[in-house]
PAMI-65348 format. One line per 10 residues: for each residue x, y, z of C-alpha. Coordinates in pm, 1 decimal. Layout:
<pts>
X Y Z | ...;
</pts>
This chain:
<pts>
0.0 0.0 0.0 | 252.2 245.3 121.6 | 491.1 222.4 -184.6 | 197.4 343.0 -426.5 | 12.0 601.3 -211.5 | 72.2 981.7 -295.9 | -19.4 1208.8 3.1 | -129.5 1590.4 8.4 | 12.1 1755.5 300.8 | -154.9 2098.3 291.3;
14.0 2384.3 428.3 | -321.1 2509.7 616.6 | -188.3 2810.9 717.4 | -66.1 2946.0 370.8 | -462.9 2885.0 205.5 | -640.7 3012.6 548.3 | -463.9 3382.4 530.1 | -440.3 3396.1 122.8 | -827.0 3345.7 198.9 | -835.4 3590.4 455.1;
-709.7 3904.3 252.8 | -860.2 3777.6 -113.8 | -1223.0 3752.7 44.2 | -1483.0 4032.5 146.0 | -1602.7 4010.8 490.1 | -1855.5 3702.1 550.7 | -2042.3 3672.9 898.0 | -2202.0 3364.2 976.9 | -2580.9 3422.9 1111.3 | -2480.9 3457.1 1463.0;
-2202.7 3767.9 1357.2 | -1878.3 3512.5 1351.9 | -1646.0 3603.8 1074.9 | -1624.6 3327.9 842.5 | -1449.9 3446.4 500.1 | -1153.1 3300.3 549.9 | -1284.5 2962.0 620.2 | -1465.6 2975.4 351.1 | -1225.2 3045.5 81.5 | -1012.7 2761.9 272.2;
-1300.5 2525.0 227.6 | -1323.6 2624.1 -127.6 | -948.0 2564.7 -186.1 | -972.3 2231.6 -18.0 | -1286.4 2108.6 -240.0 | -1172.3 2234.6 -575.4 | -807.3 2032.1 -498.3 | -958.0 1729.9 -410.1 | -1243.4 1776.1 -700.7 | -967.5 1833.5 -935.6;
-722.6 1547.7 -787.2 | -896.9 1332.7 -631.1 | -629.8 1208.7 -345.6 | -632.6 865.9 -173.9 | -392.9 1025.2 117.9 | -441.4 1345.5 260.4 | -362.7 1584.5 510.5 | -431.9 1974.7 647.6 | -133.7 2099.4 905.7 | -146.8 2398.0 1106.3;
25.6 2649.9 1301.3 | -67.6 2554.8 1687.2 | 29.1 2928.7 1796.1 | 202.9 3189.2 1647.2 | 506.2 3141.1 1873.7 | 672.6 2852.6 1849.0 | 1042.4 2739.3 1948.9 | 1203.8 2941.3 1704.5 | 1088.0 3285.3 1960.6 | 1264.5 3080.9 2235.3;
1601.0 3105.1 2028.2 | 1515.8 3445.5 1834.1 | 1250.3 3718.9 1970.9 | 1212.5 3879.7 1716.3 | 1104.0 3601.4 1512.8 | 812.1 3678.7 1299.5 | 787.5 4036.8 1500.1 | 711.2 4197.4 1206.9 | 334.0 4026.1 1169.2 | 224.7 4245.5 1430.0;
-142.5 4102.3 1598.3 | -359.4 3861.0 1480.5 | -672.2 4060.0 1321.6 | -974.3 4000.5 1556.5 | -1211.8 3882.5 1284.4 | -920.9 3580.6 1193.8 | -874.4 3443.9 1517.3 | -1194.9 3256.2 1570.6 | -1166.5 3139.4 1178.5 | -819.7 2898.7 1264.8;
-1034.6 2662.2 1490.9 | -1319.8 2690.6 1262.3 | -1103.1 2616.7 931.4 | -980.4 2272.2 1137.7 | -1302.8 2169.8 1216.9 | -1432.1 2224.5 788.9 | -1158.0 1973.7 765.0 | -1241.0 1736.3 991.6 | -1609.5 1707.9 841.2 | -1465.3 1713.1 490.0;
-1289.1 1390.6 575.9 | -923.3 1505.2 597.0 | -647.9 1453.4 853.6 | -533.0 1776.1 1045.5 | -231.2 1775.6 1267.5 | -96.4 2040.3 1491.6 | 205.0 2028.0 1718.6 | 259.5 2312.3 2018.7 | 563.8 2465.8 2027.3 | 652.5 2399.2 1646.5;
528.6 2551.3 1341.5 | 327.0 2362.9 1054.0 | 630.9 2365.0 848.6 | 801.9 2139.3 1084.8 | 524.4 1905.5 1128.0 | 475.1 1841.8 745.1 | 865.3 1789.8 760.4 | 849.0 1557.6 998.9 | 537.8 1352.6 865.1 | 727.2 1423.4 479.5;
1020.0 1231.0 641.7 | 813.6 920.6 809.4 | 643.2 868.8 477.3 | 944.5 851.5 255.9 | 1096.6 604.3 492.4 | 723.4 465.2 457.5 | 765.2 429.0 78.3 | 531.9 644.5 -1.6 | 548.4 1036.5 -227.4 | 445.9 1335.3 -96.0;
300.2 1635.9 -223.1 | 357.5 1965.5 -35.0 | 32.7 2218.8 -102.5 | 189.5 2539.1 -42.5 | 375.1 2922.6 -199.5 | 589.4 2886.7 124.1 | 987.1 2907.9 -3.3 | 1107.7 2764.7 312.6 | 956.0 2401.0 229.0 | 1114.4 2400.2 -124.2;
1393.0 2275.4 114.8 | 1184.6 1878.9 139.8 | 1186.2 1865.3 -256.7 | 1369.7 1594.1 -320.1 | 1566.1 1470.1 -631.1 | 1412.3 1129.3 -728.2 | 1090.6 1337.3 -744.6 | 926.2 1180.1 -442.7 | 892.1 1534.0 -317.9 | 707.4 1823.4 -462.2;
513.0 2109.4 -386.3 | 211.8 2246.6 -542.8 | 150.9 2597.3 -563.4 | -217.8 2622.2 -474.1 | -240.9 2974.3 -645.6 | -110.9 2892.1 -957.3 | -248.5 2514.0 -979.6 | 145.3 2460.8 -1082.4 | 386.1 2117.2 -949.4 | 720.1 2219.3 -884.3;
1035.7 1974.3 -851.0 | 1409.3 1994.1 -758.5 | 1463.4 2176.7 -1103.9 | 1244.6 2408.4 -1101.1 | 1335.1 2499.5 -734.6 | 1728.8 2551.1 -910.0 | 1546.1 2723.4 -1119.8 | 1408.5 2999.9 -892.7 | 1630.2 3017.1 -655.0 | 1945.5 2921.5 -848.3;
2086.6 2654.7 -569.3 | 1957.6 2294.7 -498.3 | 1653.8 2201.5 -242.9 | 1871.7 2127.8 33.0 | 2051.6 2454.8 -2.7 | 1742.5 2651.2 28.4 | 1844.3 2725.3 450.4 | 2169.5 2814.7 364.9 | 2028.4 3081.7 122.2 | 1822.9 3215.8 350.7;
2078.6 3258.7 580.9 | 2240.4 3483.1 283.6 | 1984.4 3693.7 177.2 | 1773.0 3678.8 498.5 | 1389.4 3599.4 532.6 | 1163.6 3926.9 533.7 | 890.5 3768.4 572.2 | 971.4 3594.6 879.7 | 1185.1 3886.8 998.7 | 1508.2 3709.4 959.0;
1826.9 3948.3 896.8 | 2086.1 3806.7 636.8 | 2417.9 3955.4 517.8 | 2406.7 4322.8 424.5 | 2472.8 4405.5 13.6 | 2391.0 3978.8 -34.1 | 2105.5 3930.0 -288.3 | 1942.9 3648.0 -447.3 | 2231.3 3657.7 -734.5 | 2493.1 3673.8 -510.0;
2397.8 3433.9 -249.7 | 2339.0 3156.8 -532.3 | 2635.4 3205.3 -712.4 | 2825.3 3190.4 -355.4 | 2684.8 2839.6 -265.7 | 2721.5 2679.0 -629.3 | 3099.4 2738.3 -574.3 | 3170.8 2666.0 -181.4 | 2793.7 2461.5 -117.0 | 2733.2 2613.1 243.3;
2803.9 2868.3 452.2 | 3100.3 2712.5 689.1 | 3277.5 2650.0 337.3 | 3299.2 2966.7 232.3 | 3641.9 3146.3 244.6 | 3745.0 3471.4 383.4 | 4055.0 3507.9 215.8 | 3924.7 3659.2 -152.8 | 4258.5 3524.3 -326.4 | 4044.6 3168.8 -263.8;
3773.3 3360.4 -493.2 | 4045.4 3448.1 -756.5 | 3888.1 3208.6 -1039.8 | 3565.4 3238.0 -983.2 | 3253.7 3391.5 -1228.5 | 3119.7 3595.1 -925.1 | 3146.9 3940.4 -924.6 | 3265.7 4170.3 -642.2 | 3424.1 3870.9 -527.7 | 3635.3 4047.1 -250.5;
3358.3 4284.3 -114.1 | 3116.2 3987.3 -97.5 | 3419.0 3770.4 76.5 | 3466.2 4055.6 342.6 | 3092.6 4119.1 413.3 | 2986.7 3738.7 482.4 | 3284.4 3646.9 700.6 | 3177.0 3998.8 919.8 | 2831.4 3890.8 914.6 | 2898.7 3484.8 894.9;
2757.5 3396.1 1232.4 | 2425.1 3577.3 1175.5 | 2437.7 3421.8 850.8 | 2440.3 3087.2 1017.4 | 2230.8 3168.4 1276.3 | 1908.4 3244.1 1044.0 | 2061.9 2923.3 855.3 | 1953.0 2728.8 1141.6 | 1579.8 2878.7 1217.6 | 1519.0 2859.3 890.0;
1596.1 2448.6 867.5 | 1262.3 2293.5 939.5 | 1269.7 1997.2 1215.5 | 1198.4 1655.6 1059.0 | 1141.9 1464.8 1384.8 | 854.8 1683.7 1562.2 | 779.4 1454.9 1889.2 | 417.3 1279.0 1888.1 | 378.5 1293.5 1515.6 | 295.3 961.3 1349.9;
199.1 950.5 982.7 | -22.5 692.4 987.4 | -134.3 589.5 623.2 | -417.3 413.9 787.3 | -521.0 802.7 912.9 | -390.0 989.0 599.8 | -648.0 797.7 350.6 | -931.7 960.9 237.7 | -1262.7 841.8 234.4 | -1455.6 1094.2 145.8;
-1665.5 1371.1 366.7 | -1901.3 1317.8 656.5 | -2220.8 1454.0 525.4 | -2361.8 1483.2 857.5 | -2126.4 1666.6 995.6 | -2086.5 1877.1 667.1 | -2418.9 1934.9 674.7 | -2497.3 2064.8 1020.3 | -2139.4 2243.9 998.4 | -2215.5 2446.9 702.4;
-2574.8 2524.9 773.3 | -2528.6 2654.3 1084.6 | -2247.1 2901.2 897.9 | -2464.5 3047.0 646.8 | -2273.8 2867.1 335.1 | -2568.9 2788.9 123.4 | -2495.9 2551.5 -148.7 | -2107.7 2488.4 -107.8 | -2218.9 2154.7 -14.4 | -2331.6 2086.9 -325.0;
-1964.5 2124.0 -499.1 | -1787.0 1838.7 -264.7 | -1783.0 1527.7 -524.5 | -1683.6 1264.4 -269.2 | -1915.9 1165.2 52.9 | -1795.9 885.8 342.9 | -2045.1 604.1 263.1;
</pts>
């Protein structure tokens, strides 16, 4: 079973806030804000309408601290406060996937990222493929190069292996940390090495691979096609052990305690009509029901 199943290992987070700012404003009848679970519901029954997965599962953020604030505080500072009207919409969005049938996993203390590592490493060893559902760079890093790993880019309905990860970001999959610790992480408020961009940073690991193994001394750049070889040699040995510090939060964990990917729990059946049913109705989401293609018999 394992060595021919295929599991979709959503990155619930990414589709929740994409629905979030893309949707108007949708209260429920009793005044609960429900937009954002809506579009995610949409997102999830238009996948699995158009892909029809026997393995499946939705992973989300448990808070928006994890261990990574522990090591860094100002770790995702820049996101400022949860809006008011998204808060109640996380819990909701994991109980639309229960009722449509999927699997949804949460860890505290790590970040969704880690977990679908972690459950993207336990089914490889499994046998099995994995697709990653996500625009998140930092899990190009689980693409693999025997194609057992890809991602999906929800937005764009496009699948994306180890090439075409060379071929954004210029270095291979597994380099993807290392080139965040280059040009930093904006998004997650991570700081790289000043006057390093995408270019730069790419060209600098296709020569020396990581970040220990790059050399200070610029005569050791003498023959190489990069340019501003010296002033790029100076800057990353100043800045090297920042460099190597957002390295490190930016590797996802693989081996997230108390996560078990159990193909047994990954395979989907189909949706609970009853529970999609009362679920929906009591949100005000008229005939979405009638667009999910696959009910639990």
């Amino acid at each position: 079973m394992a060595r021919s199943s295929v599991v979709h290992l959503f990155d619930g987070m990414i589709l929740v806030f994409r629905a979030y700012y893309s949707l108007p404003r949708m209260p429920a009848p009793d005044g609960t804000p429900t937009h954002a679970a809506y579009g995610f519901a949409n997102t999830l029954i238009k996948y699995f309408n158009e892909n029809d997965p026997t393995h499946a599962a939705v992973v989300f953020d448990y808070a928006m601290e994890s261990f990574r604030n522990e090591i860094e505080p100002d770790y995702k500072a820049n996101r400022g406060e949860t809006p008011d009207d998204l808060e109640p919409q996380f819990d909701l969005c994991v109980r639309v996937t229960e009722a449509l049938g999927i699997a949804a996993f949460e860890r505290e203390g790590f970040e969704a990222d880690d977990v679908i590592a972690t459950l993207t490493a336990q089914l490889i060893r499994k046998g099995a493929r994995v697709v990653v559902v996500t625009t998140d760079k930092d899990l190009a890093q689980l693409v693999r190069e025997d194609g057992r790993v890809v991602l999906h880019d929800p937005g764009r309905g496009e699948r994306r292996d180890a090439n075409d990860v060379r071929a954004r970001f210029g270095v291979n999959p597994a380099q993807i940390p290392g080139y965040l610790g280059l040009v930093g992480d904006s998004v997650d408020n991570l700081p790289g090495v000043p006057g390093v961009g995408p270019k730069s940073a790419a060209a600098v690991l296709n020569a020396f691979e990581t970040i220990e193994e790059i050399p200070a001394d610029p005569a050791r750049w003498a023959d190489l096609p990069i340019r501003g070889a010296k002033r790029l040699a100076t800057l990353i040995d100043r800045h090297r052990e920042r460099a190597l510090r957002t390295r490190d939060l930016a590797t996802l964990c693989r081996d997230v305690p108390g996560i078990r990917a159990d193909l047994r729990r990954l395979a989907y059946r189909g949706a609970d009509r009853a529970r999609v049913d009362a679920l929906f109705e009591d949100l005000g989401w008229g005939r979405i029901t009638t667009r999910v293609s696959r009910w639990r018999s």
